[in-house]
C-alpha positions as CSV (number, residue, x, y, z in Angstrom):
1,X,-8.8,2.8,-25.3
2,X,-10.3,6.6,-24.8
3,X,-10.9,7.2,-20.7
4,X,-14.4,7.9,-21.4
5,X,-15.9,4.6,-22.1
6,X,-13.8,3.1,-19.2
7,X,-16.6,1.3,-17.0
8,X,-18.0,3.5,-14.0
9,X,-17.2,0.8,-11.8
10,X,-13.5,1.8,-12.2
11,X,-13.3,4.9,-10.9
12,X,-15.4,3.5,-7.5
13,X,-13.2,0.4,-7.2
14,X,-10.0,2.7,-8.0
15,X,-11.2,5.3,-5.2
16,X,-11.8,2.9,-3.0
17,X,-8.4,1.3,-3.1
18,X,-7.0,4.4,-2.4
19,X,-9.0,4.9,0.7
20,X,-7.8,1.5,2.3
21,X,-4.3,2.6,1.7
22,X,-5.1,6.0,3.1
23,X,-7.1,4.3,6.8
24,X,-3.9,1.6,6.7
25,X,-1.2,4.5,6.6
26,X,-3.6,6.3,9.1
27,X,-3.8,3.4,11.3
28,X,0.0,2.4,11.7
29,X,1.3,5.7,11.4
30,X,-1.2,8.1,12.4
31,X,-3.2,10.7,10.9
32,X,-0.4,13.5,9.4
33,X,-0.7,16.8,6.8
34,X,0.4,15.6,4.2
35,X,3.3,18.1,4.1
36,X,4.6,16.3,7.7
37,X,5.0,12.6,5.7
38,X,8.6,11.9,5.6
39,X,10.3,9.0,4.1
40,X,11.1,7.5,7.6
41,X,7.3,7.7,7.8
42,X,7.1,5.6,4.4
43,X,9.8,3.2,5.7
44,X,8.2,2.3,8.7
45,X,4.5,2.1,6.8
46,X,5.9,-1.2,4.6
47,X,7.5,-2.4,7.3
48,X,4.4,-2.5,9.7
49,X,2.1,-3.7,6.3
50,X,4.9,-6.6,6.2
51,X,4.0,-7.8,9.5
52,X,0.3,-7.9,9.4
53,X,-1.5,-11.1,9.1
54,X,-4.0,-12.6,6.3
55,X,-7.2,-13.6,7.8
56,X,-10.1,-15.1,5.3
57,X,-13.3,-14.3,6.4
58,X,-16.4,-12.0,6.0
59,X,-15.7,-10.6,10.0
60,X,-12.1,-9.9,9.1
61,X,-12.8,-7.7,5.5
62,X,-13.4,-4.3,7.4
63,X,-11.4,-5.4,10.9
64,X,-8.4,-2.9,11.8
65,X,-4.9,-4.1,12.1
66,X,-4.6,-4.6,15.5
67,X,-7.9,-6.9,15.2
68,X,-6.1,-8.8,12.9
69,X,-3.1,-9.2,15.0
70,X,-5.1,-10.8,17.9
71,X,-7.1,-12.6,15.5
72,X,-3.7,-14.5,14.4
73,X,-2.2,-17.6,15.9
74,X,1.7,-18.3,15.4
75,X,1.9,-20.0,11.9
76,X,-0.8,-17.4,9.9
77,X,1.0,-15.8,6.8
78,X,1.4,-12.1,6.4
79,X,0.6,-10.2,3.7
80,X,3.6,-10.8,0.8
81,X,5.9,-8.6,-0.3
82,X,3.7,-8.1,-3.7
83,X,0.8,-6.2,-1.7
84,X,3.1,-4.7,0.4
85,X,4.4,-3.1,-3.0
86,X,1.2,-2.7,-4.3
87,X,0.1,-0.7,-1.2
88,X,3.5,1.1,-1.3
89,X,2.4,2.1,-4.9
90,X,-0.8,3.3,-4.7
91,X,0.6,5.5,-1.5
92,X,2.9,7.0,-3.9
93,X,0.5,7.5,-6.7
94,X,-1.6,9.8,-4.1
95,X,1.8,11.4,-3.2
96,X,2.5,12.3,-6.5
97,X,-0.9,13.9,-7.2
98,X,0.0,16.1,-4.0
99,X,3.0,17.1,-5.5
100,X,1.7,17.8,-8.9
101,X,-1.1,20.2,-6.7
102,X,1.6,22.1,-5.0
103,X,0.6,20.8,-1.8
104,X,4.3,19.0,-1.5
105,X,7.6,19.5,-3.1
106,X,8.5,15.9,-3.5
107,X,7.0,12.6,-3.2
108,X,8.1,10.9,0.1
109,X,8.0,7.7,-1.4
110,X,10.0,8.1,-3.9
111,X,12.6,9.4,-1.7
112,X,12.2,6.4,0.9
113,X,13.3,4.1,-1.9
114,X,10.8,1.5,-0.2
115,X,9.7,0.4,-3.5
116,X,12.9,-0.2,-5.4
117,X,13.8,-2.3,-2.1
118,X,10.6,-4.3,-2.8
119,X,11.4,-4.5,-6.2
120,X,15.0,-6.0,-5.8
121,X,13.4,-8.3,-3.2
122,X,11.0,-9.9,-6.3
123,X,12.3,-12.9,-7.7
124,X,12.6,-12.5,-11.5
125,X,11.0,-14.2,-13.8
126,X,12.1,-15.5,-17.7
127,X,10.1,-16.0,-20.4
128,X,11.8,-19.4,-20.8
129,X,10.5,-20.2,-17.4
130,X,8.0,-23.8,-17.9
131,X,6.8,-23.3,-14.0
């Protein structure tokens, strides 16, 4: 399917994503050049994600991270290690555009190895698999 008669919801939905990841990173790590993002940096992003709670609700959609945290009681979940990937990805993604723009020699991400970690961590699944 040609780009061009994707829906122009897409590329809203696709920015916005982006932007989450971008006010999470900002949030837990602080607000870096992009040039100053190291994989330690990266390491300690999906490690912080991993530890934030999952609140439902319409007040909790737009509430920081540190809302959520005294939002939670003892027992609520935190986010799984699928949108900590996720996340992780879409971080990388927006590395690699830097890198490809010269603002970056290499993709911080990719040298953390955060997301092959969170990819050995996924339990496999088999197409023989009735469950």
């Amino acid at each position: 399917m040609a780009l061009i008669s994707r829906p122009e919801h897409v590329p809203a939905n696709h920015e916005s994503q982006v932007r989450k990841v971008v006010d999470r990173f900002i949030e837990l790590i602080g607000d870096l050049a992009v040039n100053r993002i190291t994989s330690s940096h990266i390491q300690t992003f999906a490690v912080e994600l991993a530890m934030v709670p999952v609140i439902r609700g319409r007040k909790t959609k737009s509430a920081c991270i540190a809302q959520l945290k005294m939002l939670a009681k003892p027992d609520t979940p935190t986010l799984s290690s699928t949108t900590v990937r996720l996340t992780v990805a879409r971080l990388s993604s927006l590395m690699s555009f830097a890198v490809e723009s010269g603002h970056i020699s290499s993709n911080p991400v990719t040298a953390s190895r955060v997301l092959r970690k969170l990819d050995a961590a996924k339990p496999k699944r088999h197409l023989d698999d009735d469950k």
